[in-house]
C-alpha positions as CSV (number, residue, x, y, z in Angstrom):
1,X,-34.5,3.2,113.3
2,X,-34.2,5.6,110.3
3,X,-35.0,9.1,110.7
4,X,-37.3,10.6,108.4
5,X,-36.6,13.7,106.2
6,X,-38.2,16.7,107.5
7,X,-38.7,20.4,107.3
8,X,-35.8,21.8,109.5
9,X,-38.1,24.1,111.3
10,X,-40.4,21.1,112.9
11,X,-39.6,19.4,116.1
12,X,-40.1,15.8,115.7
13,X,-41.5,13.9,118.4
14,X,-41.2,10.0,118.6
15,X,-42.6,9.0,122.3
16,X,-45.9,11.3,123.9
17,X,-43.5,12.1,126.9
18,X,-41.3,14.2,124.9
19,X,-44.2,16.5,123.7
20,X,-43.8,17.9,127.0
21,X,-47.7,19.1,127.6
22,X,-47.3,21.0,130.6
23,X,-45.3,23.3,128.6
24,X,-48.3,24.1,126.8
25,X,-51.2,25.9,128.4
26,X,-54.5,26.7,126.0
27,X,-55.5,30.3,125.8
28,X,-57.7,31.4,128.8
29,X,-60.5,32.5,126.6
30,X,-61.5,30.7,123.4
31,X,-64.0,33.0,120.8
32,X,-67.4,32.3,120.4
33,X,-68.4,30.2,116.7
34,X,-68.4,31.6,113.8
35,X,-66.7,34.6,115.3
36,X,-65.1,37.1,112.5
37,X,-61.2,36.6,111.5
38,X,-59.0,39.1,111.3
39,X,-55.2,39.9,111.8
40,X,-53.6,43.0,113.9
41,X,-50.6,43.6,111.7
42,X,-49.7,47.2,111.0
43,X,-48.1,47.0,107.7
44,X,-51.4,44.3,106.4
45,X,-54.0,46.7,107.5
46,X,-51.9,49.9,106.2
47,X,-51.7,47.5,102.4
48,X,-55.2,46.6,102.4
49,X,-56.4,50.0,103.0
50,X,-53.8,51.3,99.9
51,X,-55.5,48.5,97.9
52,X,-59.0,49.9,98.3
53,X,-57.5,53.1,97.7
54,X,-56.4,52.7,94.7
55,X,-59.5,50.8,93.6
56,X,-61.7,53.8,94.2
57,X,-59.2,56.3,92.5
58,X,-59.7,53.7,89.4
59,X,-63.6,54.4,89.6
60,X,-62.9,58.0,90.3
61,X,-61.1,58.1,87.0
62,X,-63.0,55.6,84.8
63,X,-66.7,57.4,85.9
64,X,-65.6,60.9,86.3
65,X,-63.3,61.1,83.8
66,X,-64.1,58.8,80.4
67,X,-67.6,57.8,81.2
68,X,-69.9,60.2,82.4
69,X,-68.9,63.2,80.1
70,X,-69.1,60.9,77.1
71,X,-71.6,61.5,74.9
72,X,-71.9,57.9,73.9
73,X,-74.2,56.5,76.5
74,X,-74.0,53.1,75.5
75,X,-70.2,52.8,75.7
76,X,-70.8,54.2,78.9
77,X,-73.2,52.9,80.0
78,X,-71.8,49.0,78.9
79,X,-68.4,50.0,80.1
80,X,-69.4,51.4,83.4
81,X,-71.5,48.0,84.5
82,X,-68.9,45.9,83.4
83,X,-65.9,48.0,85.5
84,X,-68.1,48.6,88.3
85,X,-68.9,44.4,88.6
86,X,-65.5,43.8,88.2
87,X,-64.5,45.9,91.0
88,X,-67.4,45.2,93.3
89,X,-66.1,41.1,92.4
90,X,-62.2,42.3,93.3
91,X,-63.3,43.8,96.3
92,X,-65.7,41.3,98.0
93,X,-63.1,38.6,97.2
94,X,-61.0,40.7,98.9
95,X,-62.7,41.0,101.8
96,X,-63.2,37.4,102.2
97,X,-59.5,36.6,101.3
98,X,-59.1,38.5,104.2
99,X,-61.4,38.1,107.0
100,X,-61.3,34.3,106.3
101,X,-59.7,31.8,108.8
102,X,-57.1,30.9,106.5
103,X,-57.1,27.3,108.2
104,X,-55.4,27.9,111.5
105,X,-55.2,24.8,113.7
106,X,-55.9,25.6,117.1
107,X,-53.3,27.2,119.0
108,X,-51.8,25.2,122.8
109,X,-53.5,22.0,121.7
110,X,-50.8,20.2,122.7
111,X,-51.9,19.6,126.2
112,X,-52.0,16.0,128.1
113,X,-55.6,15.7,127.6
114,X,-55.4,15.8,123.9
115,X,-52.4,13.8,123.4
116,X,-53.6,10.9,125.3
117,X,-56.9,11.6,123.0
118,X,-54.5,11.1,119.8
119,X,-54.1,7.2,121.4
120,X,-50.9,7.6,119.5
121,X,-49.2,3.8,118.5
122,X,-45.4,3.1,119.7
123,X,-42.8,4.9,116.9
124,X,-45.7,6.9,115.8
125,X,-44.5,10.3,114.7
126,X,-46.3,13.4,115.3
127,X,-45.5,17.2,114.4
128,X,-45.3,19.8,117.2
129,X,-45.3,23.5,117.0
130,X,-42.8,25.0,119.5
131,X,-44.1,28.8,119.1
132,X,-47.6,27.7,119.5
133,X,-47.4,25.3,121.4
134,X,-49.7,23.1,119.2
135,X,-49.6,19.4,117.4
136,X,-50.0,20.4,113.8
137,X,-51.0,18.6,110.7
138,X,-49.0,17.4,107.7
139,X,-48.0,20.1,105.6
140,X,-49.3,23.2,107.9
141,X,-46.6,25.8,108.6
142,X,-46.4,28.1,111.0
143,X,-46.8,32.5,110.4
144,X,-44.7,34.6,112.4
145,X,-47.1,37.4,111.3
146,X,-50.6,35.3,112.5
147,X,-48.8,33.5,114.8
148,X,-50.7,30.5,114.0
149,X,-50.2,27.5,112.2
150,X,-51.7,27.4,109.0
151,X,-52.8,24.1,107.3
152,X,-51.6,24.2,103.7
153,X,-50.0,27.5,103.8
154,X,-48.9,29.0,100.7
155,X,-47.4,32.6,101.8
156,X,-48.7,35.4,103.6
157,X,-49.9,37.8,101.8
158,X,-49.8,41.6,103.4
159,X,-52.1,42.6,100.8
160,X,-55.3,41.0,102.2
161,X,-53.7,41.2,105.9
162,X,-53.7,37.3,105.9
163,X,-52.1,34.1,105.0
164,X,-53.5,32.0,101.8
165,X,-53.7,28.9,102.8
166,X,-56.8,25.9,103.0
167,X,-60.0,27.7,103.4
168,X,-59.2,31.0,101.7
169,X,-57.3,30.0,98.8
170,X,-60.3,30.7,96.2
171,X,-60.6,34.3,97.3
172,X,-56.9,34.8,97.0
173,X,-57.0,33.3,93.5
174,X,-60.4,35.5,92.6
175,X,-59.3,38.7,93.6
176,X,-56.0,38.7,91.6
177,X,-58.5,37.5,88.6
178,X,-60.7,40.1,89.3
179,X,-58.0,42.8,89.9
180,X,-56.4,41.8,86.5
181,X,-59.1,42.2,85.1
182,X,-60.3,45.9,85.8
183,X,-56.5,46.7,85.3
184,X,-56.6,45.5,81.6
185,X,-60.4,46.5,81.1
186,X,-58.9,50.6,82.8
187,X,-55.9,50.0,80.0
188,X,-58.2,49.6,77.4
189,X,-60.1,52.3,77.7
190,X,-57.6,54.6,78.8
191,X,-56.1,53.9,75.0
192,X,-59.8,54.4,73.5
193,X,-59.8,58.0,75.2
194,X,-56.4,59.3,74.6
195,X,-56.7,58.8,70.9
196,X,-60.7,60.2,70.8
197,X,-59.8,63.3,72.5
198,X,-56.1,63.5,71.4
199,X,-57.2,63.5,67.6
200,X,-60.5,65.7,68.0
201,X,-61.6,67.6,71.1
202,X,-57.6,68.1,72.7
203,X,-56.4,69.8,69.2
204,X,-59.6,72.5,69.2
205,X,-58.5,73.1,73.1
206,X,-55.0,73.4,71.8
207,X,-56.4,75.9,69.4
208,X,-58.2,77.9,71.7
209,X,-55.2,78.5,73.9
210,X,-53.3,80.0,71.5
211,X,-55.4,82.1,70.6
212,X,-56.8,80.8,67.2
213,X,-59.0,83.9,65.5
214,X,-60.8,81.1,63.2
215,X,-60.9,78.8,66.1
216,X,-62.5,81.7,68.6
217,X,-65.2,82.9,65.4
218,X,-65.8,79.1,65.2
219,X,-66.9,78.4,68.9
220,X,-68.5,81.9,69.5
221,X,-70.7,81.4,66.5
222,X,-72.0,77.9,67.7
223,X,-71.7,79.6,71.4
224,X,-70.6,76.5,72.9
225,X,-67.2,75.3,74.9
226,X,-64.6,73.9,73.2
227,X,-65.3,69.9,73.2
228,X,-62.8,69.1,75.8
229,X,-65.3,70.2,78.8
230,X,-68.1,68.5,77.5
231,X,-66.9,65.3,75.9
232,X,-63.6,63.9,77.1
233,X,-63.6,65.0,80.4
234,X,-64.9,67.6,83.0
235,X,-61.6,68.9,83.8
236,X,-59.1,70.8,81.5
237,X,-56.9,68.5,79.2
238,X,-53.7,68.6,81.2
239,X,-55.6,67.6,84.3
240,X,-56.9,64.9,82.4
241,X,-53.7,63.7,81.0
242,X,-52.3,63.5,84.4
243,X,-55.4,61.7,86.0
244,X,-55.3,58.9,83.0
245,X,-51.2,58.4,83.4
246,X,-51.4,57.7,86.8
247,X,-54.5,55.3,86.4
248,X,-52.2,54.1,83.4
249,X,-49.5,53.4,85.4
250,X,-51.1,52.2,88.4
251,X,-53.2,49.7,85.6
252,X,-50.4,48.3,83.6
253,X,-48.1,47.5,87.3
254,X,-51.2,45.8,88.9
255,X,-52.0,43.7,85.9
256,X,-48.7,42.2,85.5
257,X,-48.6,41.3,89.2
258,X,-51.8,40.1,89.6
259,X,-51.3,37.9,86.7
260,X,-48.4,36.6,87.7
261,X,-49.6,35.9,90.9
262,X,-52.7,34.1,89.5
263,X,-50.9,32.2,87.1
264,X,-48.8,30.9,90.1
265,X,-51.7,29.9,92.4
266,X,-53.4,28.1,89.6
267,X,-50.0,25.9,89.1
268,X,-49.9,25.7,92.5
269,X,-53.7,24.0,92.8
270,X,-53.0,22.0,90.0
271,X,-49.5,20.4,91.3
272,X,-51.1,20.1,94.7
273,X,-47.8,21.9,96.5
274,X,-48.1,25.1,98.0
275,X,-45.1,28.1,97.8
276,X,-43.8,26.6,100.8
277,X,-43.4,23.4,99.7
278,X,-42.0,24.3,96.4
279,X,-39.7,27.0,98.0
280,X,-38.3,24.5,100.4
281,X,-38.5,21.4,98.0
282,X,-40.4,19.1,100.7
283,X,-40.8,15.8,100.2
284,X,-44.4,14.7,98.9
285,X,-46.1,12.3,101.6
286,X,-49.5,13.1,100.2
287,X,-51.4,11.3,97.6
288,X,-51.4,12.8,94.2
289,X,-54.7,13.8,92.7
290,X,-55.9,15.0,88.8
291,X,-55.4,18.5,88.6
292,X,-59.6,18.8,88.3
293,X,-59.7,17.0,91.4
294,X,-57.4,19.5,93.0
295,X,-59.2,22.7,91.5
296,X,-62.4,20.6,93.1
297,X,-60.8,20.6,96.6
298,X,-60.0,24.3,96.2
299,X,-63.3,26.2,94.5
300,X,-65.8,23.2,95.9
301,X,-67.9,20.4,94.4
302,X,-69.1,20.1,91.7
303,X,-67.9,22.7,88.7
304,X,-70.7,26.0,88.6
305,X,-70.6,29.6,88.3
306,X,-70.3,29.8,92.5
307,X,-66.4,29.1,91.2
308,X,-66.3,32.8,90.3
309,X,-68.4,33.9,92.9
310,X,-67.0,35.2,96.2
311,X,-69.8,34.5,98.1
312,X,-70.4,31.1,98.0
313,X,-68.6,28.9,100.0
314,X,-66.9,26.1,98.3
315,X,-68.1,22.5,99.9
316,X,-64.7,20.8,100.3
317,X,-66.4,17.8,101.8
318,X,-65.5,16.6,105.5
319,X,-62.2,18.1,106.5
320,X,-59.0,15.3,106.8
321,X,-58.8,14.5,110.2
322,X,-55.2,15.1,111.7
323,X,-52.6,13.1,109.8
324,X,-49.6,11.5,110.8
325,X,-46.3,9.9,109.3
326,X,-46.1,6.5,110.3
């Protein structure tokens, strides 16, 4: 009989007695429904904390900064909707990427009872986790980090402190939009401020500082402070330039990675192979779909603005039962 190609990490099993089921002992105490996901991982929690971080120091820069001592209320006020949704949208998808069952099959499944539930056929060949102890799905992996198998796996990310995989790969894929997003919209208007206040109110601070006697006649005769307080920002220029590098830098590095990282989960959907499975070349045992279909499967039926929205739940239909290689 011809073996068939497999990933290297997989035990294959040909007969039900070699599955070995009283190896395999279900956990003592299953969850209750519906009960809330998360993973105990150090270094996630530590890089999903850093994310909001960082998220926050971009509002404390964009609002505190450029938009509230602008005198333009309307850029302001347009600007500060528009980076405020886009970060609210970053974060929420966030959260869900996060606290999402990423599609974990149960764990110590592999027990007597269930396989003589599978009824499996004579030369049938089933997959079997060894580390937990379950019978997995086609093309679900296991996580050392979750220590579950995940169906469709693509990576695990630290951070959202979880894996991407089947039910959380639309979150994934949102909040690197939406984190690409404020990072170019934060570049944008970094540029719009540097050159307003380099060209008028940072040259009269300049001015003042050195001590200026037409500069000093100027701004005691309107008895007013020099446009830098009032306009650009409510802290002294050099405090201000330092604020806007940083949320320069920490823009410009986040939008190239998010993007990249977008642009490779939408290929991904598309070709209907996750990171895994392009990483480790796996031969395709699956049937090949349009790449609409396969955005379908992953954002929900049919196409509508709940696609962009983190809160709605995309209906994949009814999940594929196990599958095996016959």
């Amino acid at each position: 009989m011809m073996l068939i190609p497999t990933h290297r990490f997989r035990d294959i099993e040909r007969k039900p007695e070699y599955l070995q089921p009283e190896k395999c002992v279900p956990p003592p105490h299953h969850g209750p429904v519906g009960t809330m996901w998360f993973i105990r991982d150090g270094c996630g929690i530590a890089c999903a904390i850093v994310t909001w971080l960082l998220v926050l120091y971009a509002e404390f820069v964009v609002l505190l900064v450029m938009l509230i001592p602008s005198r333009d209320y309307v850029y302001s006020v347009i600007n500060g909707i528009v980076f405020n949704l886009l970060a609210f949208l970053a974060l929420a998808s966030h959260c869900r990427a996060m606290l999402t069952d990423p599609g974990a099959v149960p764990k110590g499944n592999a027990t007597k009872e269930f396989i003589e539930s599978l009824q499996l056929k004579p030369g049938q060949v089933v997959y079997k986790c060894p580390k937990c102890c379950s019978i997995k799905p086609d093309r679900a992996h296991h996580c050392s980090v979750c220590k579950r198998c995940i169906r469709k796996m693509d990576h695990h990310c630290p951070w959202v402190n979880n894996c991407v995989g089947e039910n959380n790969q639309k979150y994934f894929v949102l909040f690197t939009m939406y984190i690409a997003l404020i990072s170019l919209h934060a570049l944008i208007m970094v540029g719009f401020h540097f050159l307003h206040c380099f060209e008028e109110d940072w040259t009269t601070y300049g001015l003042t500082r050195e001590g200026t006697a037409e500069a000093q006649i100027s701004l005691y005769e309107k008895k007013q402070p020099p446009k830098s307080s009032t306009e650009c920002s409510s802290f002294s220029p050099p405090t201000t330039v330092i604020l806007l590098i940083l949320l320069c830098f920490e823009g410009l590095l986040f939008l190239i990675f998010t993007s990249v990282m977008f642009g490779t989960q939408v290929h991904s959907i598309c070709t209907d192979e996750t990171g895994i499975e392009q990483l480790k070349k796996e031969e395709r045992r699956w049937a090949k779909k349009t790449k609409w279909m396969n955005m379908k499967a992953v954002f929900g039926h049919p196409f509508s603005l709940g696609w962009a929205s983190p809160f709605a739940t995309p209906d994949q239909g009814k999940a594929d039962p196990y599958q095996y290689v016959v």
